[in-house]
C-alpha atoms as a printed R data frame, in Angstrom:
    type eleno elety resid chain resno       x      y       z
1   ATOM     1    CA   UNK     A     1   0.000  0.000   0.000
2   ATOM     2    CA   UNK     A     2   2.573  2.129   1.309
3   ATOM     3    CA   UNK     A     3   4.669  1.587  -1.875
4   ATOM     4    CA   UNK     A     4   2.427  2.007  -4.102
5   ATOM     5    CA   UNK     A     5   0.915  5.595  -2.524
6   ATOM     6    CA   UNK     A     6   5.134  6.462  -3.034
7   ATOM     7    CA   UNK     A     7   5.007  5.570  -6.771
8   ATOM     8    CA   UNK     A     8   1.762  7.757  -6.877
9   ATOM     9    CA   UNK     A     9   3.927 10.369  -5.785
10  ATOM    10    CA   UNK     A    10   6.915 10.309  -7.989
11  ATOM    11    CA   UNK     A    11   4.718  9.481 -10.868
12  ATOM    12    CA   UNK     A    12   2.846 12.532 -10.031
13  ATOM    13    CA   UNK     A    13   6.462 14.545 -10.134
14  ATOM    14    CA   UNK     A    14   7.017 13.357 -13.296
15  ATOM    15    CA   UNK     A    15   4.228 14.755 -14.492
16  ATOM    16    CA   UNK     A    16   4.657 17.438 -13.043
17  ATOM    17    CA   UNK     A    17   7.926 18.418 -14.172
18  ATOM    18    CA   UNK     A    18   6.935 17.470 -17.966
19  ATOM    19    CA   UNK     A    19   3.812 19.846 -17.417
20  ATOM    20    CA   UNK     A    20   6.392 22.246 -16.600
21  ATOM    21    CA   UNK     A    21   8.925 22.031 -19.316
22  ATOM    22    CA   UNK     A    22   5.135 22.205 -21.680
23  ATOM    23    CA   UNK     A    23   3.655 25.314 -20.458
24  ATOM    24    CA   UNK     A    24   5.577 28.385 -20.011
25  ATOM    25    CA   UNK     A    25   2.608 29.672 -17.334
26  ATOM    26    CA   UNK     A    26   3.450 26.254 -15.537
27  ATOM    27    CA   UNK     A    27   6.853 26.432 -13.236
28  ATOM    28    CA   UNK     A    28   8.260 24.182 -10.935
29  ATOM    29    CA   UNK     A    29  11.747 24.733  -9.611
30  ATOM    30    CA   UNK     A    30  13.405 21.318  -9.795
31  ATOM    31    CA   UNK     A    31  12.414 17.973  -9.233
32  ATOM    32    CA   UNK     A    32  12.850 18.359  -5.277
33  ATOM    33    CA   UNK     A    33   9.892 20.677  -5.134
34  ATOM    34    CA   UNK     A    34   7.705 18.651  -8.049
35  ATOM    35    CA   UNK     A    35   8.302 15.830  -5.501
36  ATOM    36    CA   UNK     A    36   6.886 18.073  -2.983
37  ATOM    37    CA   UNK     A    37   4.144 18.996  -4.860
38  ATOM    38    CA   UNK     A    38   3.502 15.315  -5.968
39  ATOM    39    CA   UNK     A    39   3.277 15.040  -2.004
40  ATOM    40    CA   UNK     A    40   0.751 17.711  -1.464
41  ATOM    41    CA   UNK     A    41  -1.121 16.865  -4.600
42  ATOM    42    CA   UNK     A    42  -1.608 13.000  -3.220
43  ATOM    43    CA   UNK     A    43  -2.996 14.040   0.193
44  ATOM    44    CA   UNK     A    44  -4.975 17.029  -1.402
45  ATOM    45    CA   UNK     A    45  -6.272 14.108  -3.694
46  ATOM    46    CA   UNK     A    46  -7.114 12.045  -0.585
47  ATOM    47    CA   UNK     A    47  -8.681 14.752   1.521
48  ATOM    48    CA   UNK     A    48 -10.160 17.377  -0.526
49  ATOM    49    CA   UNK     A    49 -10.857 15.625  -3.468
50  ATOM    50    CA   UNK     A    50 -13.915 14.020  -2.246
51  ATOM    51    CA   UNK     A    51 -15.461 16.803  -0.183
52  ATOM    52    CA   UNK     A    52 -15.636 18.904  -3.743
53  ATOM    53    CA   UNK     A    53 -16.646 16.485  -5.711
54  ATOM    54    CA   UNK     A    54 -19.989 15.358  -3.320
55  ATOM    55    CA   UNK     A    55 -20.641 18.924  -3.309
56  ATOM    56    CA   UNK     A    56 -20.250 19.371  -6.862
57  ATOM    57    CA   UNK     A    57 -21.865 15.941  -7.904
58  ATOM    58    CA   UNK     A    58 -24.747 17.727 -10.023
59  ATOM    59    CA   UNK     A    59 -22.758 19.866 -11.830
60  ATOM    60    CA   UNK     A    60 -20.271 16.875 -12.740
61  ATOM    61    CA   UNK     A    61 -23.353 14.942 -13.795
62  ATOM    62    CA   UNK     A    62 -24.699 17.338 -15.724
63  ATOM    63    CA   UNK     A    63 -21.294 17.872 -17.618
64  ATOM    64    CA   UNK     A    64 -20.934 14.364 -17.773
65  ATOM    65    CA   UNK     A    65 -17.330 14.317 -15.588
66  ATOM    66    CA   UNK     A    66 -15.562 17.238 -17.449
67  ATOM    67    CA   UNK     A    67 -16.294 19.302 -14.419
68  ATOM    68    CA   UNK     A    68 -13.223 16.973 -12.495
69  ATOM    69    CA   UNK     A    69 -10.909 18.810 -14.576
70  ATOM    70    CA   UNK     A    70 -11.941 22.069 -12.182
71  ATOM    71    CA   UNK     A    71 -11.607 20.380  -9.073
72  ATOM    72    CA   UNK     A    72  -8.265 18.871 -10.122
73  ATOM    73    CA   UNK     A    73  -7.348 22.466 -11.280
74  ATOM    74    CA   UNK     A    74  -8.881 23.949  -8.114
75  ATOM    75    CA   UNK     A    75  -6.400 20.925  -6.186
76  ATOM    76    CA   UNK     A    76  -3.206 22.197  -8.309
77  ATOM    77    CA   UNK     A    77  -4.248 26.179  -7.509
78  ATOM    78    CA   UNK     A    78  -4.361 24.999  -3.412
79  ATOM    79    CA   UNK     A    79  -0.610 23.244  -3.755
80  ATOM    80    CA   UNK     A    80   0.333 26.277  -5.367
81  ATOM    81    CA   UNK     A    81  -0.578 28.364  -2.940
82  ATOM    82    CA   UNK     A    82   0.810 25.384  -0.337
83  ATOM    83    CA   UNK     A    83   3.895 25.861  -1.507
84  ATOM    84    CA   UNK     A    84   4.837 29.221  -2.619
85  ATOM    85    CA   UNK     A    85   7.210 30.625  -4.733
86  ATOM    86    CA   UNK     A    86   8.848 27.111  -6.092
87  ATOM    87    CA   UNK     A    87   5.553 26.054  -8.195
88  ATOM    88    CA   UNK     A    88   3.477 28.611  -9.805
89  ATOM    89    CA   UNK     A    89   0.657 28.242 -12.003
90  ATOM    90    CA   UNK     A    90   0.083 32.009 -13.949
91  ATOM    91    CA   UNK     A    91  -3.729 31.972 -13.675
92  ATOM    92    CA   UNK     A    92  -7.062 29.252 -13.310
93  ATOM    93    CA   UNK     A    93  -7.176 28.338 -16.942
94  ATOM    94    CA   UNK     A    94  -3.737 27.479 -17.396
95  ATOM    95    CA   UNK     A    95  -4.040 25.238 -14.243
96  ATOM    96    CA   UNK     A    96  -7.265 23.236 -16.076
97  ATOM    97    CA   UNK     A    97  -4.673 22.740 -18.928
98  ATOM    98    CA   UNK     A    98  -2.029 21.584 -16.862
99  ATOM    99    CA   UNK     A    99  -4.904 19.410 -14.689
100 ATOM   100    CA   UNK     A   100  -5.735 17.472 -18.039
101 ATOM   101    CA   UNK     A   101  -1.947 17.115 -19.075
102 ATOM   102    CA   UNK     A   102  -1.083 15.640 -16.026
103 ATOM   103    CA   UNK     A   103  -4.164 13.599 -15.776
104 ATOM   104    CA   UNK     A   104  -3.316 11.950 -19.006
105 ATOM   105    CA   UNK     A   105   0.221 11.820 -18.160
106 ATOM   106    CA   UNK     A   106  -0.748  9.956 -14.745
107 ATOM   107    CA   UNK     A   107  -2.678  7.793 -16.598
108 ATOM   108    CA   UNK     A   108  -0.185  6.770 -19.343
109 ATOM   109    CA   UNK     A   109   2.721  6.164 -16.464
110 ATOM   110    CA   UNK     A   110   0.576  3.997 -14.175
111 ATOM   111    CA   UNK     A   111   0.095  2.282 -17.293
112 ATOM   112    CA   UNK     A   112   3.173  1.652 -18.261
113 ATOM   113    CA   UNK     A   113   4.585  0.829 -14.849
114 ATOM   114    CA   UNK     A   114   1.924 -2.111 -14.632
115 ATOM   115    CA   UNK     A   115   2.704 -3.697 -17.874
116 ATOM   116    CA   UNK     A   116   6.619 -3.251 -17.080
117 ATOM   117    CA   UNK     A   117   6.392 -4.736 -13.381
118 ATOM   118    CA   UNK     A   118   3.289 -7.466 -13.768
């Protein structure tokens, strides 16, 4: 369990940092702190993440799940403001773009890391 919340995490940096080297309104300063944010981002994802989406079920209904891409951009906006200065996201709708980026990116690397350790 434990090891697998940890590869959560650094898959999450990953991400992370390629969202970074993407977007131009997307900065993280080195992996150390897109490790941090990885961090922050998992237990935002474990705490948070719920509580907005119950409140927001209708609206995510009615948009047929698109409206997860604003909570996970209203998650990335929070670490942001966690952290400070050494991850910064320029305004809300370049953090939706980076949400979906690293959404798919997250996707793609779980992926991959179950086919190459089955």
């Amino acid at each position: 369990m434990l090891k697998n919340w940890l590869i959560a995490i650094i898959v999450n940096a990953v991400a992370i940092l390629a969202v970074s080297e993407l977007i131009d309104a997307f900065q993280v300063d080195g992996f150390e702190m897109a490790l941090l944010a990885g961090l922050i981002l998992s237990i935002l994802n474990v705490i948070v993440r719920p509580i907005l989406v119950f409140f927001t079920l209708p609206i995510t209904f009615v948009t047929l799940g698109l409206f997860l891409f604003v909570i996970n951009a209203l998650t990335l906006m929070l670490t942001q403001w966690l952290i400070g200065d050494g991850f910064v996201i320029d305004g809300f709708g370049w953090a939706i773009l980076a949400a979906i980026i690293i959404s798919i990116l997250n996707g793609l690397l779980q992926n991959l890391l179950k086919q190459m350790f089955k």
